[in-house]
C-alpha positions as CSV (number, residue, x, y, z in Angstrom):
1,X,8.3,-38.1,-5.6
2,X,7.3,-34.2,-6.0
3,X,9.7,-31.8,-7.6
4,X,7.6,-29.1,-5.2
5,X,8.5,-29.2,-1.3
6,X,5.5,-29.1,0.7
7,X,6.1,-27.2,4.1
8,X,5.4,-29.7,7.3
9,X,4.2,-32.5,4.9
10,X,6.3,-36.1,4.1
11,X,5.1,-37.2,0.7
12,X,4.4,-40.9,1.1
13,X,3.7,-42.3,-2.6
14,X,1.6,-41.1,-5.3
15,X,-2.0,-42.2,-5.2
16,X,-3.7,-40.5,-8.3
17,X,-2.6,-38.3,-11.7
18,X,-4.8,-35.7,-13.7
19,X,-4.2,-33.7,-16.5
20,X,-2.9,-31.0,-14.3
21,X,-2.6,-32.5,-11.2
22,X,-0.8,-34.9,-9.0
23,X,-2.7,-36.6,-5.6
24,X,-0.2,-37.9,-3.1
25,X,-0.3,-39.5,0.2
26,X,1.7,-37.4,2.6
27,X,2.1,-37.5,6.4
28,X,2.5,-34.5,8.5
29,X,5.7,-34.6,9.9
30,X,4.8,-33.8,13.4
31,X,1.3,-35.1,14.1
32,X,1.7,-38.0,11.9
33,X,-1.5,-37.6,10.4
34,X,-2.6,-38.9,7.0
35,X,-3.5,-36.4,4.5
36,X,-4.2,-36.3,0.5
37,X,-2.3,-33.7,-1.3
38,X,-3.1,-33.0,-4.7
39,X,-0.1,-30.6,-6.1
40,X,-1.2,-28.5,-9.7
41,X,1.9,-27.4,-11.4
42,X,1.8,-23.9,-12.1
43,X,5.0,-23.8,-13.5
44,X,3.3,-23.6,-17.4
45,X,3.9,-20.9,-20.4
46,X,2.3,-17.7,-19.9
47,X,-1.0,-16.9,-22.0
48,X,-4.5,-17.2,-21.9
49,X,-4.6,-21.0,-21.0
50,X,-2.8,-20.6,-17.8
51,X,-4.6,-17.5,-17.2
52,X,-8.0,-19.9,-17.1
53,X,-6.6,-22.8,-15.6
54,X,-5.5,-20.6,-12.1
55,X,-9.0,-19.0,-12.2
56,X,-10.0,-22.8,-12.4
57,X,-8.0,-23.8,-9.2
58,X,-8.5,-21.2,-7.2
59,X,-12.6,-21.3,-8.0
60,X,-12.0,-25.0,-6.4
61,X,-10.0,-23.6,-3.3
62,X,-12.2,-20.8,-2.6
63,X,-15.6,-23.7,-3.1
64,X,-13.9,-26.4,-0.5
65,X,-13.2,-23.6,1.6
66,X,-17.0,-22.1,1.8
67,X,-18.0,-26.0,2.5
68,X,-17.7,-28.1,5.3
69,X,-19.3,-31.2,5.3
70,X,-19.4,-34.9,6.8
71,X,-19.8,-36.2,3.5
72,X,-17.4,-33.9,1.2
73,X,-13.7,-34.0,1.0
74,X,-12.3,-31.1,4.1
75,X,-9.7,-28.9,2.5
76,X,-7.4,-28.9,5.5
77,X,-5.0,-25.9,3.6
78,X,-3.7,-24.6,1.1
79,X,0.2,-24.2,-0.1
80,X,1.6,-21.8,-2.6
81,X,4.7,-22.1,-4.1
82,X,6.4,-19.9,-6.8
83,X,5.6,-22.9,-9.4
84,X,2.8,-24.9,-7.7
85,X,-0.5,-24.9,-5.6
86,X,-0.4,-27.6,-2.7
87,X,-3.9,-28.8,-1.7
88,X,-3.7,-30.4,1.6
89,X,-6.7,-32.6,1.7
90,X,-8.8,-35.4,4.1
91,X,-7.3,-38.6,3.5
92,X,-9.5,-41.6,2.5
93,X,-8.2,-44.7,2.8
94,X,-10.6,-47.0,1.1
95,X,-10.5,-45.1,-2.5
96,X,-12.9,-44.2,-4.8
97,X,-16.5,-46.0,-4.9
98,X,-16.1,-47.5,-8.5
99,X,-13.2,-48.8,-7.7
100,X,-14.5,-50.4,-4.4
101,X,-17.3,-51.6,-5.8
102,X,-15.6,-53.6,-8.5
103,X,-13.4,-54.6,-5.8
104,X,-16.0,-56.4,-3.1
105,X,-19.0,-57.2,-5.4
106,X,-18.5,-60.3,-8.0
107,X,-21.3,-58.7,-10.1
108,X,-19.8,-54.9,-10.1
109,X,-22.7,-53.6,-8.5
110,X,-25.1,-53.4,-5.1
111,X,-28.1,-54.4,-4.3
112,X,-30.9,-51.8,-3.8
113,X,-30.5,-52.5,0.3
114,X,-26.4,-52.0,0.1
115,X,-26.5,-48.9,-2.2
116,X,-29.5,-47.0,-0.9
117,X,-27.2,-46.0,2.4
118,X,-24.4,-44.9,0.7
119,X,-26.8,-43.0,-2.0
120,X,-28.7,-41.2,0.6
121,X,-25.0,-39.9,2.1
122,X,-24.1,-38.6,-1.4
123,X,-27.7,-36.8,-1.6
124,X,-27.0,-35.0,1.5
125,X,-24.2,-33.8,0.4
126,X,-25.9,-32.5,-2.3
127,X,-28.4,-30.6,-0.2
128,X,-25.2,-28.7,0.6
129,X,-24.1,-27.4,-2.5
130,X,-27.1,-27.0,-2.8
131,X,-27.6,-24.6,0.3
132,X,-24.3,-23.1,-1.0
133,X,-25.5,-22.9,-4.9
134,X,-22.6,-24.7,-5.9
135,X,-23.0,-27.1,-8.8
136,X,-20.5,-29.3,-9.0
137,X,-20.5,-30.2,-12.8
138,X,-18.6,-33.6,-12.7
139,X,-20.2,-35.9,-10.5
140,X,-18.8,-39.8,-11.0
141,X,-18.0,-42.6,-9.2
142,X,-14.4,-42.0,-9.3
143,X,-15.1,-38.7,-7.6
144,X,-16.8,-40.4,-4.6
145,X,-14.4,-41.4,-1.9
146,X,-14.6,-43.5,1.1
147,X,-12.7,-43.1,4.0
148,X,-11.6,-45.7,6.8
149,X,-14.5,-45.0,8.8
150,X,-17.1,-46.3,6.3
151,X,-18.2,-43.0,5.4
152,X,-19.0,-41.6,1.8
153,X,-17.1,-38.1,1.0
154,X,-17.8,-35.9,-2.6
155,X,-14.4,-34.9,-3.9
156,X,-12.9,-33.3,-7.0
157,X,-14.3,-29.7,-7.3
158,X,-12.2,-28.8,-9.9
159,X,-15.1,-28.4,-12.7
160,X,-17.3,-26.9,-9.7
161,X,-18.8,-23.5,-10.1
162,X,-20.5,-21.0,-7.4
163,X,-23.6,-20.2,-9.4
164,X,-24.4,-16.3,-9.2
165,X,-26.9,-16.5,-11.9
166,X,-29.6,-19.5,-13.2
167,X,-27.1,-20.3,-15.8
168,X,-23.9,-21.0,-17.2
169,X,-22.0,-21.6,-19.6
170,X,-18.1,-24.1,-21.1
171,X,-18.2,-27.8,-22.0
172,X,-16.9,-30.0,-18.9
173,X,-17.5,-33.3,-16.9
174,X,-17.2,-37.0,-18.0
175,X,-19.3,-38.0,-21.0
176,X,-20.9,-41.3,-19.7
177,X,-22.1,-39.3,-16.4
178,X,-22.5,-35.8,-18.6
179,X,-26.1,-33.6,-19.1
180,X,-27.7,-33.3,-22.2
181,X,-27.6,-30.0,-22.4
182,X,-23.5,-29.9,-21.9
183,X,-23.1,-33.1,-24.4
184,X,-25.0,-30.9,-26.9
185,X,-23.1,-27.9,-26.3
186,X,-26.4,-25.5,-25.5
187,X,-25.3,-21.8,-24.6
188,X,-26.4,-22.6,-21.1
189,X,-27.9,-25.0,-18.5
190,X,-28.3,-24.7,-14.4
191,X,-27.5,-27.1,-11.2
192,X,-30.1,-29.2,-13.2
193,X,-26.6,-30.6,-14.8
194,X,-25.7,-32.9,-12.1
195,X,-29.5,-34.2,-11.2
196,X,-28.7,-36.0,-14.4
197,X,-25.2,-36.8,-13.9
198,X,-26.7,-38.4,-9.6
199,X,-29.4,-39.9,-12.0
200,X,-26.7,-42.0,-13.8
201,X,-24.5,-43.0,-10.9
202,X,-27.5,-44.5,-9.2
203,X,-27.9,-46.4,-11.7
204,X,-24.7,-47.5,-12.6
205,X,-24.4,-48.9,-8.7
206,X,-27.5,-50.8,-8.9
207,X,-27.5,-52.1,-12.2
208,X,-23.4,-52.5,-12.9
209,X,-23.7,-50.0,-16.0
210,X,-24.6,-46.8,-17.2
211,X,-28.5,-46.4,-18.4
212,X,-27.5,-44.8,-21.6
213,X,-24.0,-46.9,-23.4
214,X,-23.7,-45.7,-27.0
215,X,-22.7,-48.5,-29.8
216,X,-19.5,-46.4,-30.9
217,X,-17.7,-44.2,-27.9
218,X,-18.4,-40.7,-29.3
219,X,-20.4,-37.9,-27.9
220,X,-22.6,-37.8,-30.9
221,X,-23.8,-41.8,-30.4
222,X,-23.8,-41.2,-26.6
223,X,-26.5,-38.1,-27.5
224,X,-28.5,-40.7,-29.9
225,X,-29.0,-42.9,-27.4
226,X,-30.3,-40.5,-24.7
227,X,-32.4,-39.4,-27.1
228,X,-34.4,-42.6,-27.4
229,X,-35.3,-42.0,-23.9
230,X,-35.0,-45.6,-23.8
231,X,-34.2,-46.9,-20.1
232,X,-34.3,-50.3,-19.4
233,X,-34.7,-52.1,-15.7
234,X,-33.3,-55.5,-16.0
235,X,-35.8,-57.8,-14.8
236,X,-32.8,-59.8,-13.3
237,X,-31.7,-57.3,-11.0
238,X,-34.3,-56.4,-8.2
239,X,-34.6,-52.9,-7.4
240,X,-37.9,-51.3,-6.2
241,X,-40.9,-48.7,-8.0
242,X,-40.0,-46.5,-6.1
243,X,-36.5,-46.5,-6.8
244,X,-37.3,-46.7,-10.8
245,X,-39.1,-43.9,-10.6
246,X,-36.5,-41.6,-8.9
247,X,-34.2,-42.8,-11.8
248,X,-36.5,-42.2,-14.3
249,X,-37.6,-38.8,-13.2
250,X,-33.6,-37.9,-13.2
251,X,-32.8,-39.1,-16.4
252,X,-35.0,-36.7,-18.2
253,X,-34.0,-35.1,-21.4
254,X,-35.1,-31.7,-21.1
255,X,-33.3,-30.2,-17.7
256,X,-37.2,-28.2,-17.4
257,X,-38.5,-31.0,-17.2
258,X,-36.4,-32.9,-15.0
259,X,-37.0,-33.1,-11.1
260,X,-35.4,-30.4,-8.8
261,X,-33.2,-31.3,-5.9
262,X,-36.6,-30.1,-3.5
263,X,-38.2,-32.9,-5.3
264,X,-35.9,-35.4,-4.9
265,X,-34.6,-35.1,-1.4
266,X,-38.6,-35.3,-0.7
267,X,-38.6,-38.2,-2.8
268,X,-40.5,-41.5,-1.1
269,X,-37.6,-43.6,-1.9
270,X,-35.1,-41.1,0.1
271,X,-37.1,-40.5,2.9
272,X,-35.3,-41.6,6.0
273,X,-36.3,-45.0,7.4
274,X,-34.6,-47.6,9.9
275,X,-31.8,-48.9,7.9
276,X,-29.4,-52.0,9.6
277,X,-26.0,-49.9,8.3
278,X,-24.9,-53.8,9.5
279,X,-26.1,-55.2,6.4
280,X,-24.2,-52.6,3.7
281,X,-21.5,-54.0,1.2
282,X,-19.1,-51.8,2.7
283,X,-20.1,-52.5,6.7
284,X,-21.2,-49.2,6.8
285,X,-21.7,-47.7,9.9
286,X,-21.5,-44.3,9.9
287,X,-20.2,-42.2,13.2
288,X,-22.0,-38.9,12.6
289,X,-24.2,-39.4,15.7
290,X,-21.0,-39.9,17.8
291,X,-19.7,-36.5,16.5
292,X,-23.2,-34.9,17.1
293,X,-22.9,-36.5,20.9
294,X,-19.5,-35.3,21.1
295,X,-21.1,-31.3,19.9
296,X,-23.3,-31.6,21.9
297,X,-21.1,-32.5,25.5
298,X,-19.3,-29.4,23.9
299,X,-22.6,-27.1,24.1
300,X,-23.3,-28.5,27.1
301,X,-19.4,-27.4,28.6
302,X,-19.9,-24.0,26.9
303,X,-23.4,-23.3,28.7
304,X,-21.6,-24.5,32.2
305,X,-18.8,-21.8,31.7
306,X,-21.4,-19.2,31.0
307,X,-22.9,-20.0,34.0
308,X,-19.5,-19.9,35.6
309,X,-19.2,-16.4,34.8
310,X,-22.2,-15.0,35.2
311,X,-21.8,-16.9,39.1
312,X,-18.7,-14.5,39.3
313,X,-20.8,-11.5,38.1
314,X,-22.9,-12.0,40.5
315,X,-20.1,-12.0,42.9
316,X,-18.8,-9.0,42.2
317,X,-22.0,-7.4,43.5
318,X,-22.4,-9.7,46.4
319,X,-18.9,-9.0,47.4
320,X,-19.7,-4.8,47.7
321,X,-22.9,-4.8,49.3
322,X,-23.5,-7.0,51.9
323,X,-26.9,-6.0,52.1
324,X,-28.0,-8.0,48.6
325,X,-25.9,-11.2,50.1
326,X,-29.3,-13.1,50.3
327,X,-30.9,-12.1,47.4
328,X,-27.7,-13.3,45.1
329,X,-27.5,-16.4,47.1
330,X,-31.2,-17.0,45.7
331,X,-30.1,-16.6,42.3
332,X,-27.3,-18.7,42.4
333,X,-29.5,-21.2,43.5
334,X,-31.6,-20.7,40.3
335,X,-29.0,-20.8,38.2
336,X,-27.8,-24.0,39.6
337,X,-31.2,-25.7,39.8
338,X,-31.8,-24.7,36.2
339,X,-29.1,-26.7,34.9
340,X,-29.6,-29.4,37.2
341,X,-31.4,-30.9,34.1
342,X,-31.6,-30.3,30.3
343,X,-33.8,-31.3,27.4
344,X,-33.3,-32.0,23.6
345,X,-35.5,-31.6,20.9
346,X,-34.0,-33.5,17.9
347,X,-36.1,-33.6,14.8
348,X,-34.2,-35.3,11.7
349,X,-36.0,-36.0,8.4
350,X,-39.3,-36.8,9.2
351,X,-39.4,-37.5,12.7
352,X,-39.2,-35.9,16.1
353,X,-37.7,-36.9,19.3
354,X,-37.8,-35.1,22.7
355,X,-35.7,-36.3,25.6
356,X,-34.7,-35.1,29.5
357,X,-32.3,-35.1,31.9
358,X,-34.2,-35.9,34.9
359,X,-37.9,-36.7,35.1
360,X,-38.5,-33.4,37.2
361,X,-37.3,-31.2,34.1
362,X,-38.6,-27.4,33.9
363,X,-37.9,-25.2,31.1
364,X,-35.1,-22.6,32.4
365,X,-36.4,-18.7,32.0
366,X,-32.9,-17.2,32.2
367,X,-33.9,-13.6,30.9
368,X,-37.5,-14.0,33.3
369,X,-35.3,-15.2,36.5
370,X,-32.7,-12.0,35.3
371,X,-35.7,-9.7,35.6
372,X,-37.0,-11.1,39.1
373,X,-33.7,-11.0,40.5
374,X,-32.7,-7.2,39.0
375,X,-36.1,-6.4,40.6
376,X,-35.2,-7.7,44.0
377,X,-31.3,-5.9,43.9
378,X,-33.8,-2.5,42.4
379,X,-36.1,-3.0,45.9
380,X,-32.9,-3.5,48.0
381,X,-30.6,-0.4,46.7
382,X,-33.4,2.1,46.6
383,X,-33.7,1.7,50.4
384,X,-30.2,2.0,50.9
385,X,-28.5,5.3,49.9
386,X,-24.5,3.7,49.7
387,X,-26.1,0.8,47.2
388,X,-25.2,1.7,43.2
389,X,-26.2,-0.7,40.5
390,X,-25.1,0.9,37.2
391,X,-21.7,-0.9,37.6
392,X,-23.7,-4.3,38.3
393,X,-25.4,-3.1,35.1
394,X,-22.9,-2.1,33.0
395,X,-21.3,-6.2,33.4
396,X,-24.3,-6.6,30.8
397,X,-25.3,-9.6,32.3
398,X,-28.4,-9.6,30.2
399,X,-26.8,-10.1,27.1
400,X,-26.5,-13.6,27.8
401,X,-28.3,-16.2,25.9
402,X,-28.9,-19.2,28.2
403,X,-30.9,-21.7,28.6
404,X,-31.3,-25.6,29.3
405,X,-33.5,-26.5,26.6
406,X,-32.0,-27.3,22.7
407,X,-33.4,-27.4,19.9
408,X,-31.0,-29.2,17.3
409,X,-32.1,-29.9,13.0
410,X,-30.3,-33.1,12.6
411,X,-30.1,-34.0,9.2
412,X,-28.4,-37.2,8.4
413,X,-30.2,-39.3,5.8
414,X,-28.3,-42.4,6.6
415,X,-28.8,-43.1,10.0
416,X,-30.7,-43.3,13.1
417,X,-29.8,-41.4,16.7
418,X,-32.0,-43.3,18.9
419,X,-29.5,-46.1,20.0
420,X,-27.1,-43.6,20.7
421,X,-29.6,-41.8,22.4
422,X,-30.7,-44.3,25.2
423,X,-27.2,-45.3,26.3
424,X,-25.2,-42.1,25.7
425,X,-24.5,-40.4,29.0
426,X,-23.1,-36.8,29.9
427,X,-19.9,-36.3,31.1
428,X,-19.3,-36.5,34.9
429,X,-18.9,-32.7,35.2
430,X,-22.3,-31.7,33.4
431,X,-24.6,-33.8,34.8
432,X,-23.5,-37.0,37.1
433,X,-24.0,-39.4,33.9
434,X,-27.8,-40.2,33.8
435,X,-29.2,-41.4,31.1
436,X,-31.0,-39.3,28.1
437,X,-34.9,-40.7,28.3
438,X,-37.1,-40.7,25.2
439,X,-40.4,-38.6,26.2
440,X,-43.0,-36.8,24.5
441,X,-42.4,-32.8,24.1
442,X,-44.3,-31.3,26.6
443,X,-42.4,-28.4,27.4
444,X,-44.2,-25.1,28.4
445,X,-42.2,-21.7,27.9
446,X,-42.9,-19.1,30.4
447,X,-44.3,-16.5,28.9
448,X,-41.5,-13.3,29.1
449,X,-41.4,-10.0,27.0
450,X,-38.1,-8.9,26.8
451,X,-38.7,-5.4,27.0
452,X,-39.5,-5.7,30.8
453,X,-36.0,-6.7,31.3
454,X,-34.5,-3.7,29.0
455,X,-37.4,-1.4,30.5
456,X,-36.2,-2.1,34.4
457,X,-32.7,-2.1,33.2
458,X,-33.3,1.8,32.0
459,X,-35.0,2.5,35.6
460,X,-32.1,1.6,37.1
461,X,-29.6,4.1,34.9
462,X,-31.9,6.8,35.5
463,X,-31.9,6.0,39.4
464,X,-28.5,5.8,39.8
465,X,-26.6,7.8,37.3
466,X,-25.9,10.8,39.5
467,X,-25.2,8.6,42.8
C-alpha cells in the first residue's frame, strides 16, 4: 500500500502504475465514498528534471481544476505532502474503454450503432477543452474511463497543456494514437494534435485496430506508413459514408489541412439524432437529463426564495404605513400569480423544445409589475406627508433578476430530454406536481425599458430625501 498517508482517505488496493505515478482505490473514511487517488512521488533528486516534472503536475492540477465536466474525470482535491502530491479523483468503476471493450465484444471492437453514443460523449467533452483552449495531447483508449453509471469520462491530463498561444512545442503522447507533426518532431503544432489522435480512436473502436500499424514498431515505420495516406475500410465491418468520411477528414497529414473541432462537431455524422442508448455494448444510458431535472427543481427553489424575500420587503413597508396596505396586497398577488406557472425553452443541438406549466401561462414582467407598483406607493406617499419611501428604496428591491420563463443551452450529444420531459414533475412545493407539456414557443415579452424603473426610482430620492 502507499508509503504517503493520505489525510481522510483509506487506500483500498492499487488500481493503476505510471512512470511517476501510482492510481489507487481509496475510501473516504467518513462518507464512505469511492474515490481514485493517483499519488506522484516527489520525493526525487533535485535538478532540472524534477524541476519540469512538478511544473508538469501542477499544469494537470491547475487544468482539472479550471474544468468541470459530465464527461471528464472531477478532481475532487488535492493533497500535498513534504514528498508527494495526492490527487483525489472520481472513481470509475468499469475501467478504461480498451480494456472494456476487449472485455464484452468477441471481435475487440463496436459496431457503428454501439460506438457512435459513446463517441459523441467523448466529442463533447472535447468541445470543452475546447471552450477552455486546453489541448489535451494524449488522447487513447486507456485514457477513457467509464464509470458505474454507464457514462464516458476523459481522464489523464498529465501531457495537457492550457494553450496561450497557436502553438507549442516537446515530444509527448502515445505513438499509435500520436500527430504527425509530434511523431516528426516539427518545432511546433496546435490543438490540431489531438483531432488526429480522436481520428484514430474512432477508428480503432469500430474497426478493432489502428488505421495506421507500422511493419516494425518504431516511430520512423509508424511515420512511413501515415505517409502513404493509405486508409483502408474493411469491407467486412459495416460502418457508414458518413462515418468514413469524418475519419478520413481527421486522419489528415498536414494539421492545415485537417478539419477543425467547428467542423467536426457540425459534422452530419455527429449531429444529434434519436438514439435507443438501450441498444449500446455497454447498456448505456446516460443520466445527464436527471441531473439537468434535478438543476433545474434547484432554479426553480432559488427563484421561490427570492420571491420569499422580496414578500418580506414588501412587508417591511406594509408594516409602517398602513395607508399602502392595499396597494402591497396587489403586488403580492402578482408575485404569486406570476409563479403560479413557468415555462422552459430547451434548445439542444439542433432542435428546440418549449414547454409550460399550466395552459394559462403568461410571461412574468417582474421589473414592469416593479415599476407599476413603485408608481402606485409614488401616488400614495405624495398625498400623505408622514409616508417616506427612500428606506423602501434603499432595500434595492429592483436589483432583482426574476422571472418565470428559462431559457436553458442544453448540450448533450448523446441523448434525448423529451421522455424525461413529459413525465417529470416539480416538486410539491414549487408547483403541485403537474406535468411539463410540449408546446410551441409562443411567448410574447412585454415590452419594458428599464430606465423607467431607474428614472422613477430617482423621482422618488429627490422627493423624499429632505423628509
Amino acid at each position: 500500500m502507499s508509503k504517503h498517508p493520505i489525510q481522510n482517505y483509506q487506500i483500498l488496493k492499487v488500481i493503476g502504475k505510471g512512470a511517476f505515478a501510482i492510481v489507487y482505490q481509496g475510501q473516504h473514511v467518513k462518507t464512505k465514498e469511492i474515490v481514485a487517488i493517483k499519488q506522484i512521488s516527489t520525493d526525487m533528486q533535485e535538478g532540472p528534471h524534477k524541476e519540469k516534472m512538478l511544473q508538469l503536475f501542477n499544469q494537470e492540477i491547475e487544468i482539472m481544476k479550471a474544468i468541470k465536466h459530465q464527461n471528464i474525470i472531477e478532481l475532487k482535491e488535492v493533497q500535498y505532502t513534504s514528498d508527494s502530491i495526492n490527487m483525489i479523483l472520481e472513481y470509475c468503476g468499469l475501467g478504461d474503454l480498451e480494456k472494456y471493450i476487449k472485455k464484452n465484444s468477441a471481435k475487440n471492437r463496436l459496431a457503428e450503432s454501439e460506438a457512435k453514443p459513446l463517441i459523441l460523449q467523448l466529442l463533447d467533452a472535447m468541445k470543452m477543452l475546447r471552450l477552455k483552449n486546453v489541448v489535451h495531447r494524449d488522447l487513447k483508449l486507456a485514457n477513457i474511463l467509464i464509470n458505474e453509471q454507464m457514462q464516458i469520462k476523459l481522464g489523464d491530463f498529465g501531457f495537457a497543456k492550457s494553450v496561450m498561444s497557436d502553438l507549442m512545442e516537446s515530444y509527448c503522447g502515445t505513438p499509435i494514437t500520436m500527430a504527425p507533426e509530434i511523431l516528426k518532431k516539427n518545432d511546433n503544432y496546435d490543438h490540431k494534435c489531438d483531432i488526429w489522435s480522436l481520428g484514430v480512436m474512432i477508428y480503432q473502436i469500430l474497426y478493432g485496430q489502428p488505421p495506421f500499424i507500422p511493419k516494425k514498431a518504431t516511430v520512423i515505420d509508424l511515420i512511413k506508413e501515415i505517409e502513404k495516406q493509405n486508409i483502408s475500410f474493411s469491407e467486412q465491418v459495416v460502418v457508414s459514408s458518413e462515418c468514413k468520411d469524418l475519419i478520413r477528414k481527421m486522419l489528415v497529414e498536414d494539421p492545415k489541412k485537417r478539419t477543425s473541432f467547428e467542423d467536426i462537431f457540425t459534422h452530419p455524422w455527429c449531429v444529434k439524432e434519436q438514439i435507443d442508448l438501450r441498444k449500446s455494448v455497454l447498456q448505456t444510458y446516460v443520466p445527464q437529463h436527471q441531473e439537468f431535472l434535478k438543476n433545474l427543481s434547484y432554479t426553480l427553489f432559488q427563484q421561490n426564495n427570492q420571491l420569499l424575500s422580496i414578500i418580506r420587503i414588501i412587508q417591511t413597508i406594509e408594516n409602517k404605513y398602513k395607508e399602502l396596505t392595499q396597494i402591497c396586497i396587489n403586488f403580492r398577488n402578482v408575485l404569486t400569480q406570476g409563479f403560479s406557472s413557468i415555462q422552459l425553452n430547451i434548445s439542444y443541438s439542433n432542435q428546440k423544445v418549449c414547454i409550460k406549466l399550466p395552459d394559462n401561462y403568461k410571461y412574468f414582467n417582474f421589473q414592469q409589475e416593479l415599476l407599476i407598483f413603485l408608481t402606485n406607493l409614488y401616488e400614495v406617499a405624495i398625498k400623505n406627508q408622514n409616508i417616506n419611501l427612500i428606506d423602501f428604496i434603499d432595500l434595492k428591491i429592483q436589483d432583482y433578476e426574476i422571472t418565470n420563463y428559462f431559457s436553458i443551452r442544453y448540450d448533450e450529444y448523446t441523448v434525448t430530454l423529451l421522455e424525461e420531459i413529459t413525465s417529470f414533475k416539480l416538486q410539491n412545493d414549487v408547483q403541485k406536481g403537474q406535468l411539463l407539456n410540449k408546446l410551441e414557443d409562443e411567448k410574447v415579452k412585454n415590452k419594458f425599458v428599464k430606465s423607467d424603473l431607474n428614472t422613477l426610482i430617482e423621482v422618488i430620492r429627490d422627493r423624499f430625501k429632505n423628509s
